[in-house]
C-alpha positions in Angstrom: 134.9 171.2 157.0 132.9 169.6 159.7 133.1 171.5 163.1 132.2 170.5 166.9 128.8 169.2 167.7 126.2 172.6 168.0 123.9 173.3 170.1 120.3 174.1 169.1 118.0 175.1 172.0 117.9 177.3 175.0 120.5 176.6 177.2 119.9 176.8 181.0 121.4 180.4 182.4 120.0 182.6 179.5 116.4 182.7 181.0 115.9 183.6 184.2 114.4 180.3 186.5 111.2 182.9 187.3 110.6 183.0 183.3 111.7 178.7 182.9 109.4 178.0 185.6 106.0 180.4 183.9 107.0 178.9 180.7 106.6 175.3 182.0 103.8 175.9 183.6 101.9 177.6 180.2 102.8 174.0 178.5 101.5 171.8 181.0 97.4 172.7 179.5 98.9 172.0 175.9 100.4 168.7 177.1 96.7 167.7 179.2 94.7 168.3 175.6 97.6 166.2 173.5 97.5 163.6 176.0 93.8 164.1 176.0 93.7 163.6 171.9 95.9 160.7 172.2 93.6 158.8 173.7 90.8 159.1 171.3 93.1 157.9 168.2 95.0 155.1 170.5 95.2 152.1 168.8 98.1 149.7 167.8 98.3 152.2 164.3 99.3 155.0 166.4 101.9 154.1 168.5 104.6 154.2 165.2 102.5 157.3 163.8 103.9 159.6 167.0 107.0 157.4 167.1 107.8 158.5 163.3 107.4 162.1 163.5 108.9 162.5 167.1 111.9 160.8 165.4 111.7 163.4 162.4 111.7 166.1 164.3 114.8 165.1 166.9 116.2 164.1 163.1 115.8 167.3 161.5 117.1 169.8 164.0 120.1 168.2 164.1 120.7 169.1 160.3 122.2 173.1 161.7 121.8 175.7 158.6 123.7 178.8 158.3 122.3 181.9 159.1 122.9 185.4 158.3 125.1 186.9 160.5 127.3 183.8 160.6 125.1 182.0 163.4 123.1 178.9 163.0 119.7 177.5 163.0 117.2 174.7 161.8 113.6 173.5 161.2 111.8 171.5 163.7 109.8 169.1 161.6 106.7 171.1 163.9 104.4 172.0 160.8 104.8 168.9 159.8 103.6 166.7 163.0 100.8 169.3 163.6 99.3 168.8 160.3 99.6 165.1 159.8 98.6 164.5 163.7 96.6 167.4 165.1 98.2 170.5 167.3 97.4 168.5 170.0 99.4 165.5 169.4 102.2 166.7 167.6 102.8 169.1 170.9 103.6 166.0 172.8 105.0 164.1 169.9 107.9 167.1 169.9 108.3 167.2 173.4 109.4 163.8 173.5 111.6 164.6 171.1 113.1 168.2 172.9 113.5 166.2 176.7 115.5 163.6 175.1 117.8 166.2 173.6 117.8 168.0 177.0 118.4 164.9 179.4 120.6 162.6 176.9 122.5 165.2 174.5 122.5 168.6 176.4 120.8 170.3 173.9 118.4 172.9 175.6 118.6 173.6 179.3 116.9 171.2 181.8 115.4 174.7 183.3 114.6 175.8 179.9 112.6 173.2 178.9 109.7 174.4 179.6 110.6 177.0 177.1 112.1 175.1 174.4 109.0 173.4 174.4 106.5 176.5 174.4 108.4 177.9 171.1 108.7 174.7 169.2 105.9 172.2 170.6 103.1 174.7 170.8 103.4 178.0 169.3 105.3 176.2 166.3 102.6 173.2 165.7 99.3 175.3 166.7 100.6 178.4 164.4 101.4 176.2 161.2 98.1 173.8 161.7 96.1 177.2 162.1 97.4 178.2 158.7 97.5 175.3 157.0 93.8 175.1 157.7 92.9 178.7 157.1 94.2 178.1 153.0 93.6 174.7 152.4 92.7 172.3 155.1 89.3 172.1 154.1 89.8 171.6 150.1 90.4 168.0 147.9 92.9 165.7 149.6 94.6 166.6 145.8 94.2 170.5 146.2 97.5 172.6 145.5 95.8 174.5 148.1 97.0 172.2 150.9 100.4 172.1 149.5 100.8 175.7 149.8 99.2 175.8 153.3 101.4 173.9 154.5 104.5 175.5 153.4 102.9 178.9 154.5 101.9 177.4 158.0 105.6 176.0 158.5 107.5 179.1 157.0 105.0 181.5 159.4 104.6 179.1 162.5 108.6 178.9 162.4 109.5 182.4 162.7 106.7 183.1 165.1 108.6 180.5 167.2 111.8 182.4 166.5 109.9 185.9 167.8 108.9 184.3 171.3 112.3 183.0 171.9 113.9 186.8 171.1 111.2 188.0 173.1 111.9 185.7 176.2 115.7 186.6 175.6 115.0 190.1 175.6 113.2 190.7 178.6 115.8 189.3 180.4 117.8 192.5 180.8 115.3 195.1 181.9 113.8 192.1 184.5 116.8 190.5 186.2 120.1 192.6 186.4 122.5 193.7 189.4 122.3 196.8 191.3 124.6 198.3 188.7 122.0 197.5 185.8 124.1 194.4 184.6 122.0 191.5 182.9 122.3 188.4 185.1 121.0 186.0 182.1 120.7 186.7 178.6 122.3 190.0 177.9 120.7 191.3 175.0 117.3 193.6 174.5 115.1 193.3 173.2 115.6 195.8 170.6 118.4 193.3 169.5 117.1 189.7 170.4 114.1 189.9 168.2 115.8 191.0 164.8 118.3 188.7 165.7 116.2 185.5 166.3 113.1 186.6 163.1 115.8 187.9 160.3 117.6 184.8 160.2 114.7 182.6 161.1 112.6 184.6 158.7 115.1 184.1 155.6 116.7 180.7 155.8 115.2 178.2 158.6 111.4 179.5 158.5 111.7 178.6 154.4 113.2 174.9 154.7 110.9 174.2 157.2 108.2 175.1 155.1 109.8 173.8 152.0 110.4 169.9 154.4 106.6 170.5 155.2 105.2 171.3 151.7 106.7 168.4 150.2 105.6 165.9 152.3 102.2 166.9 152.0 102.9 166.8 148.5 103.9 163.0 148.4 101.4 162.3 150.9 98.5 163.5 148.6 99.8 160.7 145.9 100.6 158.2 148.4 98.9 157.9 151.5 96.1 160.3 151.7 94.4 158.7 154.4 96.9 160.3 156.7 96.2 163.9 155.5 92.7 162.7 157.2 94.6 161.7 160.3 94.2 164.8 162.3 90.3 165.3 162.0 89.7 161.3 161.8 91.8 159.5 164.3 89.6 156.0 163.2 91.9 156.5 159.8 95.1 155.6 162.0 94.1 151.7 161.2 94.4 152.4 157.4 97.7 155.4 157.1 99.4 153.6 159.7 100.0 150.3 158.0 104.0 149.6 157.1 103.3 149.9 153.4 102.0 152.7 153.4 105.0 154.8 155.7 107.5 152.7 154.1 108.8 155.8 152.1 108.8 158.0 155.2 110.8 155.4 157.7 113.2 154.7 154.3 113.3 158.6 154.1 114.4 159.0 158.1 117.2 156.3 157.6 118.5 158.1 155.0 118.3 161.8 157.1 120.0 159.8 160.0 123.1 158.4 157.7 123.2 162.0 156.6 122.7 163.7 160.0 127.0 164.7 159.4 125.9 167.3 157.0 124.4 169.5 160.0 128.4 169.5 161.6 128.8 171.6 158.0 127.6 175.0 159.4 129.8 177.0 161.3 129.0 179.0 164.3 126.1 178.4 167.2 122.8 179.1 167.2 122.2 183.2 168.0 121.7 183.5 172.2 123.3 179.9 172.8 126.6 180.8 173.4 128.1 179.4 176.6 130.2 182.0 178.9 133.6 181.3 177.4 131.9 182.0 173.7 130.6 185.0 175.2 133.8 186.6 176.2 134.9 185.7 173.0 132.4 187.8 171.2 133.8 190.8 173.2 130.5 191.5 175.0 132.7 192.8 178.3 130.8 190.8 181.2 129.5 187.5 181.5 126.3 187.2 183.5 126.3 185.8 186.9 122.9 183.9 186.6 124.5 182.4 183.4 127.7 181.3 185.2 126.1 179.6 188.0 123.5 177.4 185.9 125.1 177.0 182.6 126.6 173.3 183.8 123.7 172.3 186.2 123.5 169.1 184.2 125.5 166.9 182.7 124.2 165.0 180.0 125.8 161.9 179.2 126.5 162.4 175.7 126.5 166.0 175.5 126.6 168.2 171.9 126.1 164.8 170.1 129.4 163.7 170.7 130.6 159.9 171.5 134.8 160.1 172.1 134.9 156.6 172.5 134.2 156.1 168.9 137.0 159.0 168.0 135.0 160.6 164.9 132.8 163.3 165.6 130.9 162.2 162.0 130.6 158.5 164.0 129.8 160.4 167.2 126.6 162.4 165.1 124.8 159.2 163.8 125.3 157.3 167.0 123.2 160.0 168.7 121.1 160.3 166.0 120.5 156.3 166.2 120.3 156.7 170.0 117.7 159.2 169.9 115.4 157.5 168.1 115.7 154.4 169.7 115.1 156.4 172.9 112.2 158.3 171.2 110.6 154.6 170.0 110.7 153.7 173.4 109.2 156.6 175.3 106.4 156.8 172.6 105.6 153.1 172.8 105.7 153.3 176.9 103.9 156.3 176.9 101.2 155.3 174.8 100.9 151.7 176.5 100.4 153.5 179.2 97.4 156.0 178.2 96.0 152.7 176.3 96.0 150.7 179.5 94.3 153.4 181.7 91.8 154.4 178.4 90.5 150.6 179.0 90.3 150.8 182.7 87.8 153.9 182.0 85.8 151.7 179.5 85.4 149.3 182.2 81.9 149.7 183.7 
């Protein structure tokens, strides 16, 4: 049975706009050094390299898993991007991907982004690449090695993820709360918000994102190992970037986005995403006023994936999922016009 549209990220009104704003601000380094590494592997190679895998990972967190304790959750594609790319790159490559599904779907707050993007685009990437380096990074292109790396370093840099967001939840209560001792934003502690967000996470989402990530590398390592190079040679972006050799991996994302219905399969929301009405539902006997007043403080224009014009939620799911990568493909190929433009006026004596 395929239900409503879920949400995936951090909604605005569950972290307190103290905590959003510190978040942002602990990205914005991460985002100079991606920008930073950009630069140095910018050529006409690269521009579909971060398209491609800020596409994969909008793709693959809209395919929703079931958790235990009948919420929901999914990988991020992070491991992934930070192998292939670098940390540094694949931080920005996945922010492109998380403020499109803030601004155009309403998936993750437009306060919150800052930490949507801390958990997913940093801590995620620089975890996993860490990792994947640590057991095998340094072996044969062909080593097993590097196939278990990586699906240690997504498994691992998923569920530490998973940890900051419980912890940002659960500091919520003994920071910001009435007179009275009532949360004003996310209600749990965090006694509860970190079992909550790790167990699941731990179990079921930290393992297919590992699994996505391992085999991948796995392909790659028969079929284009130049771009297992890619992070610590940014020169090779001439040679893995070639059509012929992604050909599998584009073929691959038009297949996840004609599938993209299968993430409407899981039932529930995503633990500490519930809006207030799902809230009183769940019995908790309050809803917070800092949640009330910024839960709707933007309204995206095709918010929780869902077109009504086209009067099938199934249709609705693909059209975003074709939207957002044609909104990604833009972005990436502005952005990086943009840094190659002003990487030539520097060159310029």
């Amino acid at each position: 049975m395929l239900h409503s549209p879920p949400l995936m990220h951090i909604p605005d009104g569950y972290l307190s706009p103290i905590v959003s704003l510190i978040l942002f601000v602990l990205v914005l380094p991460f985002w100079y050094l991606g920008v930073k590494k950009m630069r140095q592997m910018m050529n006409a190679r690269s521009v579909p390299l971060i398209a491609l895998f800020a596409a994969f990972s909008f793709i693959i967190m809209m395919f929703n898993v079931p958790l235990p304790g009948g919420t929901t959750g999914h990988a991020v594609g992070g491991a992934l991007a930070a192998i292939l790319l670098g940390p540094e790159v694949a931080s920005v490559a996945i922010s492109i991907a998380l403020i499109i599904q803030a601004f155009f779907f309403g998936d993750g707050g437009i306060l919150a982004i800052g930490a949507n993007v801390f958990n997913m685009a940093i801590v995620l990437p620089y975890v996993s690449y860490a990792l994947y380096r640590y057991i095998g990074g340094k072996g044969l292109l062909t080593s097993r090695r590097r196939v278990i790396g990586a699906a240690l370093g997504g498994w691992v840099g998923l569920t530490v993820a998973a940890f900051f967001a419980g912890v940002e939840f659960g500091i919520q209560p003994a920071l910001f709360h009435t007179a009275g001792g009532t949360p004003l934003y996310a209600p749990y502690p965090l006694s509860v918000a970190i079992p909550a967000m790790v167990i699941p996470h731990l179990l079921v989402a930290s393992v297919v994102e590992g699994l996505v990530t391992a085999l991948v590398v796995a392909y790659l390592q028969r079929a284009n190992q130049p771009l297992l190079e890619l992070a610590e040679k940014p020169a090779l972006a001439a040679e893995a970037g070639t059509f012929r050799r992604l050909r599998a991996l584009w073929v691959g994302l038009a297949v996840l986005i004609v599938a993209t219905p299968l993430g409407l399969l899981a039932p529930g929301t995503a633990w500490g995403e519930w809006g207030s009405q799902e809230l009183s539902r769940l019995g908790l006997g309050f809803i917070p006023q800092g949640l009330q007043q910024l839960e709707n403080l933007w309204g995206a224009p095709f918010a929780r994936y869902d077109v009504p014009a086209l009067g099938n939620v199934s249709l609705g799911y693909i059209f975003s999922a074709i939207l957002g990568l044609a909104l990604i493909a833009v972005v990436a190929w502005l952005f990086t016009r943009v840094l190659a433009a002003r990487s030539q006026s520097n060159s310029k004596p």
